[in-house]
Each structure stands twice: as C-alpha cells, then as structure tokens.
N, C-alpha and C positions, 0 to 999 in steps of 0.2 A: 327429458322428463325429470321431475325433480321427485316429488314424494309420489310414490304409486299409490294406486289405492287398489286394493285387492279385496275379496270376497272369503272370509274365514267360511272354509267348509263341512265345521263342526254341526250343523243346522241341517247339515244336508245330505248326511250319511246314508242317508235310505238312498241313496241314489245313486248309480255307477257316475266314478271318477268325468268317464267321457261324457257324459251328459249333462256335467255340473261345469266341466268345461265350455261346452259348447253353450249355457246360459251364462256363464259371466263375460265372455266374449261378446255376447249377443249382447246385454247390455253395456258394455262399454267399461268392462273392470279391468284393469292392467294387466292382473296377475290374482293368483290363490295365495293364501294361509291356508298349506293344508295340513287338515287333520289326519288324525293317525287311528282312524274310524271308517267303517264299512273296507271299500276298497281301495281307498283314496290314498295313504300311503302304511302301508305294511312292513314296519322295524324288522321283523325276521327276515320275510323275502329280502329285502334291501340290502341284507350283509348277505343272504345266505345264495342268490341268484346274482349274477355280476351282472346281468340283461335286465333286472328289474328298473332302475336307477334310468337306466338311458330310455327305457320303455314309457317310464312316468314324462321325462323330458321332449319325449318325441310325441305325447298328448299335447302338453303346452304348447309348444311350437307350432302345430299346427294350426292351432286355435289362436295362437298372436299371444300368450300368457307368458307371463314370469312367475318365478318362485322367488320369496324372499326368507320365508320363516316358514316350520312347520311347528304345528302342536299337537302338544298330549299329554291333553288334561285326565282322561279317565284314569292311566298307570301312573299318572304323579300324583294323582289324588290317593291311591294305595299307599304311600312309602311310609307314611307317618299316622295314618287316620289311627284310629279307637278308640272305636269298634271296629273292626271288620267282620260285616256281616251281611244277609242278601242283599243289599244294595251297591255292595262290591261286586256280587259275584253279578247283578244284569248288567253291570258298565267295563266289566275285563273280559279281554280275550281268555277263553278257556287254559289256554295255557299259563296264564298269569294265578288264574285263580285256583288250581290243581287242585287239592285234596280239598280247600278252603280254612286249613291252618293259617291263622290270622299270624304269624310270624314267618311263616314259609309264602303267604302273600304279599309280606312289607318286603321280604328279602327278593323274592322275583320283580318283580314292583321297582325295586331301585335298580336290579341290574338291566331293567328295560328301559330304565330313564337313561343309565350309562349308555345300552348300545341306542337310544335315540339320538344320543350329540354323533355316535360313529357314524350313525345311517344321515343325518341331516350334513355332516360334513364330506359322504358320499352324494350326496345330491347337489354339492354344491352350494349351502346355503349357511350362516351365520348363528342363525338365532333357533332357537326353539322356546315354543311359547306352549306355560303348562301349571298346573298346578302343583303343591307340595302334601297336601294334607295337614294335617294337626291329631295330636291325643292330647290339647287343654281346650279346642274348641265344642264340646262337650260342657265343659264347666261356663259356657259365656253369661249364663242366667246369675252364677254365686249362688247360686242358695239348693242344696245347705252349701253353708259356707267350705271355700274352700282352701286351703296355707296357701302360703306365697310360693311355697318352697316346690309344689305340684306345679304349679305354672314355671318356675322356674325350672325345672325337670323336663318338660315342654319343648321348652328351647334348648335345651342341653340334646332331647332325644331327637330334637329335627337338624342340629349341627351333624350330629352323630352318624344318621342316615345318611345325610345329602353332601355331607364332603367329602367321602370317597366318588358319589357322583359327577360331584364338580369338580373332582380332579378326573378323570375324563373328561368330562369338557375342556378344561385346558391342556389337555394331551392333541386335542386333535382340533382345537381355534376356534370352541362355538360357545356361544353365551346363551343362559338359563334365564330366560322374563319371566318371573313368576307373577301370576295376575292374582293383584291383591282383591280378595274375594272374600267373603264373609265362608266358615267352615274352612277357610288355611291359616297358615299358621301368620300372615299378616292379613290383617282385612279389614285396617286403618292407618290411620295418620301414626300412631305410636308402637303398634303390632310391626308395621312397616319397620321405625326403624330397631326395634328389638330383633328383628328376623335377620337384617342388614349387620345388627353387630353381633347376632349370635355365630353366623359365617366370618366373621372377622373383615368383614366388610367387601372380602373378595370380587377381584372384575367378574369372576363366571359366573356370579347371582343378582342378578339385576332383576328389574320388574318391568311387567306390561300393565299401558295405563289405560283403564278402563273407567270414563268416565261414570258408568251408570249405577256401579256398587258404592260411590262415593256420595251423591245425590241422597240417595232414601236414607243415609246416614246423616246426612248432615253436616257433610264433609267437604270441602272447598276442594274440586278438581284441579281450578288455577292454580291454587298454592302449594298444591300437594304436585306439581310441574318441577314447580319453581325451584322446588325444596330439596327434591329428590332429581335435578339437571341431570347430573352425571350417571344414574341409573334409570332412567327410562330408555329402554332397549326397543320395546314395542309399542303401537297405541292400536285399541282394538277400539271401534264409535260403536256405540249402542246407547242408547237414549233410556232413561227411566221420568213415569211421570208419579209426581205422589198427590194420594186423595186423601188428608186428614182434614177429617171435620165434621171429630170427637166420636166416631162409631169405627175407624178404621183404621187399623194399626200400623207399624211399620215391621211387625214380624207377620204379615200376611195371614193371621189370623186360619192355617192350615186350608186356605181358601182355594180354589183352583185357577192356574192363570185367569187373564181375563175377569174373573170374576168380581163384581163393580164394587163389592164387600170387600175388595182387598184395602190395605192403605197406601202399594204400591204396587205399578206394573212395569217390563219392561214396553216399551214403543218404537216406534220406528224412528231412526234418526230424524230429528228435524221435527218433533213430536212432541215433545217432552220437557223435563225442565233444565239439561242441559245447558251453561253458557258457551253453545260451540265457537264463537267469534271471539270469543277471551281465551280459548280454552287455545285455538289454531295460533290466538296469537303470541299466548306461552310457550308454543313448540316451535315458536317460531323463533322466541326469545333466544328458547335454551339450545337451537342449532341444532336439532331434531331433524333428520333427514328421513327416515326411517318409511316403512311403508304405512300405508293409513286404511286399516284393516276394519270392513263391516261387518257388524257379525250381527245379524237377520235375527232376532230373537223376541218378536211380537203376536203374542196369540192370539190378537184381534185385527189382525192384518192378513191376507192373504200373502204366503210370502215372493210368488210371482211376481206379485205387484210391490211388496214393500222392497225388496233386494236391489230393484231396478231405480225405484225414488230414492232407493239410500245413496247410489254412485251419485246421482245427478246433485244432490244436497250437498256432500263432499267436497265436490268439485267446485262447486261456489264457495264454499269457504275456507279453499286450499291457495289461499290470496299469499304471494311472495311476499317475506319482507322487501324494505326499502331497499334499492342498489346503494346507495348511501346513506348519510345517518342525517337526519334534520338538523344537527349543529351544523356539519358540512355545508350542507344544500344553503344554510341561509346567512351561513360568512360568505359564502362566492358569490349571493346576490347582492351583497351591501356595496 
C-alpha cells in the first residue's frame, strides 16, 4: 500500500471510538486520524493507564485499521488564543479549562499538547495534527488600526509558547502539522512562513495541508505544495465551493452552514472547486508519502453517504507517479 487514506475522526465525536471503526472499515478506509475528542483517544488515560494504548490498537486490528497521525485541534487552539472565553470552555475537557483563568488555560493548554506528542509516541505514531491558536488573529480586519509592533509581539508570544512544546516532540521523535487555518497563527501563504521563521524553522513544526482553507482565500493549494515540500507532514482533503456574485461574501456574512446566503461552504470532496488532480500531483512531485486523510465536513450532505463517496473519489485520484521519468522512457525508445 502506498499512501493510505484514512477517515479524520474530528466530525465524528458523538459517536463511540468502536462504531466509527466499524464504518470506515465498512467503507473501505485504511485507517483513522484520530481525534482526541469524545472517546476516541484520551491524552490523560494514554500516559496514565498502560492498557489504554494497546486497547485503542486492539479496536483497529480488529476492524483491519491503521493509525498514522492523531489530532488535537481543540487544546492547541487554547495555547495562544485571545480571548479566552466561552467558546474555549464548550471545546476543552473540563480539566483544561479549570477555573477558566485565561492564563491558567494557555498554561494547561500547552502542557497537553506536550503530553500529546508523549501519548502519540505511546501509540506508536509520528505525527500529530492540531492547531496553535493566535492573540493577532483578533486584529485580521485592521481597523482601528493596529502597530506593527502588536503583530510582531504575536509571533514572539506563539514562539514563546510552543517551543517548550516542541522540544517535547523532539524528546520523544514526533512532529507537530500545524493546519494552516484562518484564527491560527498561519492561515496563509505569508502567515505560513512568518510562523516557520518565528520557530526558527525547526523540523518539529511542520504543517498539515488542507486544501479547502486555501480556495475561499484565494490561495493556490498547488504552489503552496511546492513551496513549503519539506514541511507538509499531513494532507487532510476537504473540498470548499465558493458562491460570489456580488451579495455573498467570503467572511460568511455570520450565516449558518449550508446557508445559500453564504459566499462560501465547505462540500464533499469531489464537490467543489478544489484542483484535486494538480493538487495529488504536487504530492506526488514533492515525495509525499504520507496518509491522505478525509475529513467529512459538509452540512448539506448526509455524512453516511458523504464519508463513503469521499474514500471512493480519493482513491481515483491517488494515481502513482511514473516508475521512471519521461526523459528516460523516451531515450531507450529512440
């Protein structure tokens, strides 16, 4: 098998670990991306049970599954946010969020991203895929205007944070994809590499590429491949489609998914405006082996039905490169 494709189990939290198994199996997915949500995998149990760990592998195995990466995005979205405010406290485990001292939550917050590389390198797995947060993505509008010198402060406060983190990840062998996402602290082309040089460009903070936050920006997925080769760690597929034309924005106008007033949604893979046949064949370019992770996030889809069309679309355009290079092939026929 070359690139697996797995089934990101962030979408799917409401539902026990074993029954989310037992449908990506059912449809035909390699393996999980799991999240570190509902029951699915649990950072404390992980270090603090020595049977949890082999528990979680003795679901997969059954079902025919691999692990490659897990994520967790909600506690990496704490370490740098503000505000912290109700919005942290519906997406953290109770214990993250304790009193809801927005400094006693960034500090909990990052020592759970730490023991997330110790528990993902108890399971056996490389990567972890997650967010970081941001205190400049607040200011993204400008106005009122804001110094330079605050957004510079920005990046100095998310070095600050996250390099004690990622020196645990390299204590213990596992790399940080951060998914460049609009509210972290990269969620562009130039945010990207400001975030890359604010870490000193370190191997433990790489990114996960998520075609569909790059789309309703306006942003080239392929070149954004190309550009950033040596740090794409993850590729999470998700599809976005955009509807401007002149009443519908690309900041969603506070609309509710689905709703046709948007100017953008996300859709099911193979839906949207996506170049996924340029995009496979970027990662094909840059030697990407990596797993090729779906992550279901359509609210005008059933996601039964979309989860299932997502593997099958994947898999048609999970096309090998060449065994050899077209120069080759066509000097040994002359």
């Amino acid at each position: 098998m070359s690139r697996p494709v797995t089934l990101f189990t962030g979408q799917w939290a409401d539902l026990p670990f074993e029954e989310v198994c037992r449908l990506a199996a059912g449809w035909g997915y390699d393996g999980l991306e799991i999240a570190c949500a509902g029951d699915h995998f649990e950072v404390d149990k992980a270090l603090a049970d020595e049977g949890y760990v082999a528990a979680k592998r003795e679901v997969l195995a059954r079902h025919g599954l691999g692990v490659w990466t897990i994520s967790n995005h909600l506690v990496g979205q704490a370490v740098c946010d503000d505000p912290i405010d109700f919005r942290h406290r519906a997406i953290l485990p109770a214990r993250i969020w304790g009193d809801g001292s927005p400094e006693g939550v960034r500090q909990r917050a990052a020592a759970e991203m730490a023991d997330t590389a110790r528990a993902a390198a108890l399971l056996g797995v490389d990567t972890v895929v997650g967010f970081t947060g941001s205190s400049t993505w607040k200011y993204v509008a400008m106005f009122p205007p804001v110094p330079q010198s605050v957004i510079d402060e920005g990046y100095e406060d998310f070095a600050r944070r996250w390099n004690p983190v990622l020196d645990v990840f390299d204590e213990v062998g596992v790399r940080f994809a951060h998914e460049v996402h609009p509210s972290e602290i990269a969620y562009d082309y130039w945010t990207t590499k400001r975030a890359l040089e604010a870490v000193g460009n370190r191997a433990a903070f790489g990114l996960n590429w998520d075609p569909s936050h790059f789309v309703w920006q306006d942003l080239d997925p392929v070149g954004f491949i190309l550009d950033f080769a040596d740090r794409i760690y993850h590729v999470d597929c998700k599809d976005t489609k955009k509807r401007l034309d002149g009443r519908n924005g690309r900041l969603g106008s506070h609309l509710a998914w689905a709703d046709p007033r948007r100017g953008w949604d996300f859709v099911s893979t193979g839906h949207g405006d996506v170049p996924w046949e340029s995009c496979f064949r970027a990662l094909n370019a840059i030697g990407y082996r990596g797993p090729i992770s779906v992550e279901w996030e359509d609210a005008g889809m059933d996601r039964l039905r979309g989860a299932e069309e997502a593997v099958g679309f994947v898999r048609r355009h999970l096309f090998e490169p060449p065994a050899a290079s077209f120069d080759a092939a066509f000097s040994a026929g002359e």
